[in-house]
C-alpha positions as CSV (number, residue, x, y, z in Angstrom):
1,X,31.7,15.3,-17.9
2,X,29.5,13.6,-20.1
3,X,28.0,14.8,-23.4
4,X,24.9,16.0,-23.9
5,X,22.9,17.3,-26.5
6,X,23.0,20.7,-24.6
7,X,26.6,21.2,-25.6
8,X,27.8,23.2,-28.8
9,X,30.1,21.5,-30.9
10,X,32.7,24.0,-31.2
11,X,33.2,23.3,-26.9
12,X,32.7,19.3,-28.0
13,X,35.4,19.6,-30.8
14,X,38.0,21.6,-28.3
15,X,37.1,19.5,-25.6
16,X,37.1,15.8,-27.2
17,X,39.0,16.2,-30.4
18,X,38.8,12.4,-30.8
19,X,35.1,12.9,-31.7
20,X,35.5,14.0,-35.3
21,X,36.5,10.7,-36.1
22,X,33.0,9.1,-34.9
23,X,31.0,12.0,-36.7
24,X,33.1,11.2,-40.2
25,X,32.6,6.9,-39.6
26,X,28.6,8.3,-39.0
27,X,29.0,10.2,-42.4
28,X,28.9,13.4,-40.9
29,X,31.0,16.5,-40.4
30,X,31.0,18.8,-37.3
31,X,31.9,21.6,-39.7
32,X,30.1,24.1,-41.9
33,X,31.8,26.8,-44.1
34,X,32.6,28.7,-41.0
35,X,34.1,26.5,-38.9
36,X,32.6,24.6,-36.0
37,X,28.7,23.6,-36.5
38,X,27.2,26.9,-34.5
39,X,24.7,25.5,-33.1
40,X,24.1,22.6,-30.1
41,X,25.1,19.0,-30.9
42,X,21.1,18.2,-30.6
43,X,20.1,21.3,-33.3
44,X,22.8,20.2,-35.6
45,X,21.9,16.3,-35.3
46,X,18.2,17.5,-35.8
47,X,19.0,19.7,-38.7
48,X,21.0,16.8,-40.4
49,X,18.5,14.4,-39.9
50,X,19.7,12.0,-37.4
51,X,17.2,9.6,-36.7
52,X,18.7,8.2,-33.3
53,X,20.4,11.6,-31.5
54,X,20.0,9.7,-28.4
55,X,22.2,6.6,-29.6
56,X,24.4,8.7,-30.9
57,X,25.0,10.9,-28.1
58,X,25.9,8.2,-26.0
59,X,28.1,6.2,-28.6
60,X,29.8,10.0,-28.1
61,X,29.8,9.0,-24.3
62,X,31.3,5.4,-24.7
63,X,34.1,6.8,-26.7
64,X,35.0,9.6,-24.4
65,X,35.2,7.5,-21.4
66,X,37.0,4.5,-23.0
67,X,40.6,3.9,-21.8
């Protein structure tokens, strides 16, 4: 299944727990005060300013699907 930015993170985080990692080398965190961000990956990269949500969707992708 790939990533989109349709997902919500809480399903990303308890599907691909390997992804915090990339979100903390990016210098961000999946996480507010209550837990998992509660909103779709593509709200919370566009509420935290991401300027490439595309690029960073798919380096999501590449680490998912890497051996």
């Amino acid at each position: 299944m790939a990533i989109t930015t349709d997902i919500q993170v809480e399903e990303l985080l308890e599907k691909y727990p390997q992804v915090v990692g990339y979100f903390i080398a990016h210098k961000l965190s999946p996480f507010s005060c209550a837990g998992a961000y509660p909103k779709t990956l593509g709200e919370m990269l566009a509420a935290r300013q991401v300027q490439d949500i595309d690029g960073f969707v798919k380096g999501l992708n590449e680490l998912i699907s890497a051996p």
